[in-house]
C-alpha positions as semicolon CSV with decimal commas, in nm:
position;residue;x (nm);y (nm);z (nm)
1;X;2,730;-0,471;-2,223
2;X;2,919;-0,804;-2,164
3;X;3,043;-0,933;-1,823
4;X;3,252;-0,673;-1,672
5;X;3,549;-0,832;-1,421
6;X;3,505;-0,761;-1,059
7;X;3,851;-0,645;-1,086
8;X;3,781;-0,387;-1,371
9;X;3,688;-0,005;-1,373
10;X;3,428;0,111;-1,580
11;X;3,297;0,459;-1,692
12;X;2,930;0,503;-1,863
13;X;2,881;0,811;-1,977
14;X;2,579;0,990;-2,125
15;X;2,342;0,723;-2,037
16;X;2,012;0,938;-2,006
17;X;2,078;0,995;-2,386
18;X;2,140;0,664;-2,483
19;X;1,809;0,547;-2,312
20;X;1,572;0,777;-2,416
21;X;1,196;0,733;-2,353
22;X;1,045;0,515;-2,622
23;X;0,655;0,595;-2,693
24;X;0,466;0,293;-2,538
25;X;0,743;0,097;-2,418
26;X;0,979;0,023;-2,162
27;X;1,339;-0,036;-2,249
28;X;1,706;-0,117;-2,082
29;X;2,070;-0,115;-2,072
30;X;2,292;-0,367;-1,901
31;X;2,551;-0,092;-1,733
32;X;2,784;-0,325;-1,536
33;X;2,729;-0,704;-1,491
34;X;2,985;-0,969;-1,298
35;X;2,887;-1,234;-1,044
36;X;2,855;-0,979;-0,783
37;X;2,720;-0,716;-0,925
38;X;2,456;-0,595;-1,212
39;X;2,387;-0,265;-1,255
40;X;2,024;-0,160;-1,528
41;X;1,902;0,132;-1,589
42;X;1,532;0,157;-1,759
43;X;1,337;0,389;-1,977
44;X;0,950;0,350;-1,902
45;X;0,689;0,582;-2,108
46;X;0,377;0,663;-1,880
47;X;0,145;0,372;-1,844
48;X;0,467;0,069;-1,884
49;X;0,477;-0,149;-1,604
50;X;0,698;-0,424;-1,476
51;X;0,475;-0,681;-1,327
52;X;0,511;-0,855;-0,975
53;X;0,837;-1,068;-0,928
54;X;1,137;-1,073;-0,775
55;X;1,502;-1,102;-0,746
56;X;1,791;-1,340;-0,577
57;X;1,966;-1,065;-0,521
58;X;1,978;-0,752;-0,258
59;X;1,845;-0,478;-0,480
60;X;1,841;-0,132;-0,495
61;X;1,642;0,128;-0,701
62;X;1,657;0,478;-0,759
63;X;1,490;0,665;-0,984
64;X;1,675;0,906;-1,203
65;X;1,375;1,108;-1,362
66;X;0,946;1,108;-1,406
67;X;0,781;0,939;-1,128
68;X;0,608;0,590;-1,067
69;X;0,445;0,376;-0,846
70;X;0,615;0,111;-0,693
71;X;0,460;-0,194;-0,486
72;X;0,725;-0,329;-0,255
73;X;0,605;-0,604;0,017
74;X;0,242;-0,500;-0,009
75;X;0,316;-0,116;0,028
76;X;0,272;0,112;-0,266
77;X;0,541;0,428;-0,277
78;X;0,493;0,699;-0,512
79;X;0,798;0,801;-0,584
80;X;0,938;1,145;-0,783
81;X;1,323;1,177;-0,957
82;X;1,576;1,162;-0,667
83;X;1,403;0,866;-0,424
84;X;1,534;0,521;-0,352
85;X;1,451;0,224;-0,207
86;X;1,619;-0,096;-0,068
87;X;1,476;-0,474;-0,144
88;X;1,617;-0,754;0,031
89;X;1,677;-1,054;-0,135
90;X;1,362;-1,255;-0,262
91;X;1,100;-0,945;-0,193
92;X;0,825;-0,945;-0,452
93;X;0,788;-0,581;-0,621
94;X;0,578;-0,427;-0,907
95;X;0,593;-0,055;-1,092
96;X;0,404;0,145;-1,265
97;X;0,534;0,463;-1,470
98;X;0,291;0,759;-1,393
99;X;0,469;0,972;-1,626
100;X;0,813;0,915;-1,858
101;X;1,066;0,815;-1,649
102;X;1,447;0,681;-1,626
103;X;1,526;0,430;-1,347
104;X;1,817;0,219;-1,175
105;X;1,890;-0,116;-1,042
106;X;2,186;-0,221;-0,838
107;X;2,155;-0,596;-0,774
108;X;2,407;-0,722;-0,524
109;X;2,513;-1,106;-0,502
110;X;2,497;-1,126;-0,093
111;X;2,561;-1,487;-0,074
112;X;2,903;-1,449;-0,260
């Protein structure tokens, strides 16, 4: 998706089935994206991992389906479909998929 305008309502429908779980890989879709806001969802088959790193932004992830591990600040949390967590700004984080699984990040510009 290209930028979307602060200003502008938006409607994604049906997103599960337009990301589905790719053997071996992990994909994503850009849902909403303006200077204050970018929204991603993922698709992660079992074993894909996102390496350490981190973001500018406030960040928040929930996970949609499947279940993964997820190192935040040192901490692993195992977490099923339905759990979230909260990142501030700048936090180093890592994942694992421990089975297929659908996730989402909502990355908030804070200094805006």
């Amino acid at each position: 998706m290209a930028s979307t305008d602060v200003n502008e309502s938006v409607a994604v429908l049906n997103i599960l089935e337009d990301l589905p779980v790719t053997k071996e890989s992990t994909t994503s879709r850009v849902l909403v994206n303006n200077p204050l806001l970018r929204v991603v969802d993922f698709s992660f088959d079992e074993g894909q991992l996102l390496t350490e790193h981190s973001s500018p932004r406030a960040v928040v992830v929930t996970l949609l389906t499947g279940t993964m591990d997820f190192d935040l600040e040192g901490e692993t949390h195992n977490m099923v479909a339905g759990d979230m967590l909260y990142m501030r700004p700048g936090v180093t984080h890592a994942l694992r998929a421990t089975s297929k699984c659908h996730m989402q990040l909502v990355m908030v510009d804070t200094t805006a």
